[in-house]
C-alpha angles and dihedrals in degrees: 000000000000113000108186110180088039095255092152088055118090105242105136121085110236085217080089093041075055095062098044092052087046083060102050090040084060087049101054098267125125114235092204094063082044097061088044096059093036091057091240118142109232082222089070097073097054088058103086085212104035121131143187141212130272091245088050090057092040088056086045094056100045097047094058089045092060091037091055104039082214103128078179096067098101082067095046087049097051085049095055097035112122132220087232089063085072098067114214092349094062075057103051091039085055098048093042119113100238144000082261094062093033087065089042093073095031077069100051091040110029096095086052074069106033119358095185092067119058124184137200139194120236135173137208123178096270096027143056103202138210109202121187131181136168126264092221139000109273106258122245149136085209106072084191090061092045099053085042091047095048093046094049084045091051096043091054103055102032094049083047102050078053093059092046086063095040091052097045100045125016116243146143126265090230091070092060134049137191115239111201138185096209136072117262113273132224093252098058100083089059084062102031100112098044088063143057114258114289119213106209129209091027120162082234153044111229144139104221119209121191096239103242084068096067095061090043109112120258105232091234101042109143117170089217104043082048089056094046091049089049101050080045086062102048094044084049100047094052089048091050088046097054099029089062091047103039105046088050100047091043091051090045089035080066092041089102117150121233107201113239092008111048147220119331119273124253090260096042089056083042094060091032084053082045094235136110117268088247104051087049085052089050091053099047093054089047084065100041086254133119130190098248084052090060093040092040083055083047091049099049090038097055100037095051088051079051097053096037092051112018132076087220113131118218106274094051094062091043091059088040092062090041113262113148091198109049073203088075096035089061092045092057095036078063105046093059099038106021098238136066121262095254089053091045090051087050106056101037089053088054085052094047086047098044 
């Protein structure tokens, strides 16, 4: 189960999970049917640094999207969204000098927040511009969802990063401008006066400040506070780091298979890891990870070895992982490969032969 751009991994704080609920609620919506359908553990709001993956937030997007029938709600998100949704960094953006050295550390610590965006300062001789751009290409079979999903994405973030500045140093729509790459939707003109002027079908996507704006003060700057944020930042991003690799490689480093009998139970790993079920389980959904994932990845791993170098027919491997019905252990064979064993063993043995 390849993933690549790191979508199963939880990268993304629920405080923003947090916002998006605040707003369906106001519309009518229970949260609560929302995270179910999104795959989210209700658990998960009550953990101050909790996060969750990027499909999770994906399935919650969309959900509300199709709940709302507001295809406008990404502009509606980046307008409500709060400095305090950024962690450490909202506070380090508050207490910086000015909007220059604010985006500063938006750059070194964007991708704590959201790693598939990245985002860069440039400068002509009448702008200072914030270019973002996306890490990888949102992952869908339904090209509608994936134009919707990256609009609303984009929206979100861009008209956020607006309200940022306009919250940390007081100016007037008309010195700053949106640059899109796609063409101008139905719902703009419903939020149009609440905005700057957006420029749509753009070969970029960039929020553009006259220059004089970035060197003006912010009206909270505080050289300490700055340097305790900061601190606060560093310290979050290499937690966060080490938090995502370690949890993941100690529960797979116990998935060892006993023949005939299987691989150790949730609680067996637990003890071994010396912590309480619950609190593993807590970990795990802090990194968008679960222990049947990592078994299921055990399981896949081992039995296609097994196909690909053994003489063992199907019932005798069945039998060797653990699974008392060969029946089961084909049904599962083709959930994570799309064929049977038999079929898998087939046509990998007509490639090695070819």
């Amino acid at each position: 189960m390849k993933d690549p751009y790191g979508l199963s991994k939880a990268s993304i704080p629920i405080s923003y999970a947090h916002l998006l609920l605040e707003i369906m609620v106001d519309k009518g919506f229970s949260a609560l049917d929302i995270l179910k359908k999104s795959k989210i553990s209700l658990t998960l709001l009550d953990q101050l640094d909790a996060r969750i993956t990027p499909v999770q937030w994906s399935k919650l997007a969309w959900e509300s999207l199709l709940l709302s029938k507001d295809s406008g709600l990404g502009y509606e998100y980046g307008i409500k969204l709060r400095l305090t949704a950024h962690g450490p960094m909202g506070y380090a953006l508050m207490s910086s000098t000015n909007l220059r050295q604010a985006i500063e550390v938006s750059t070194q610590f964007f991708n704590m927040r959201l790693k598939d965006y990245r985002i860069a300062l440039l400068e002509n001789n009448e702008f200072s511009i914030i270019e973002i751009n996306e890490t990888h290409p949102i992952v869908s079979n339904q090209p509608a969802q994936v134009e919707t999903l990256r609009r609303f994405f984009y929206e979100c973030l861009m008209i956020g990063v607006i309200q940022t500045g306009q919250f940390l140093i007081a100016h007037d729509f008309t010195e700053l401008e949106l640059w899109v790459d796609w063409p101008e939707p139905t719902y703009h003109k419903a939020y149009q006066h609440l905005l700057p002027t957006i420029y749509f079908n753009q070969p970029t996507n960039q929020i553009r400040y006259k220059k004089r704006l970035l060197d003006l003060p912010i009206k909270m700057a505080d050289p300490i506070a700055f340097k305790q944020a900061l601190a606060q930042c560093e310290a979050e991003q290499i937690r966060f780091s080490e938090k995502i690799k370690d949890i993941c490689l100690s529960v797979k480093a116990e998935l060892n298979l006993k023949p005939q009998v299987g691989y150790p139970s949730f609680d067996e790993i637990a003890n071994r890891l010396n912590m309480s079920s619950r609190t593993l389980r807590r970990h795990l959904n802090q990194v968008g990870s679960s222990y049947l994932q990592l078994l299921e990845e055990a399981q896949q791993k081992e039995a296609e070895h097994l196909l690909l170098t053994s003489d063992m027919d199907i019932q005798e491997i069945s039998l060797y992982l653990g699974y008392i019905q060969p029946t089961n252990f084909t049904r599962a064979f083709k959930k994570w490969n799309g064929m049977t064993p038999i079929q898998f063993r087939k046509k990998t043995s007509s490639k090695t032969i070819i």
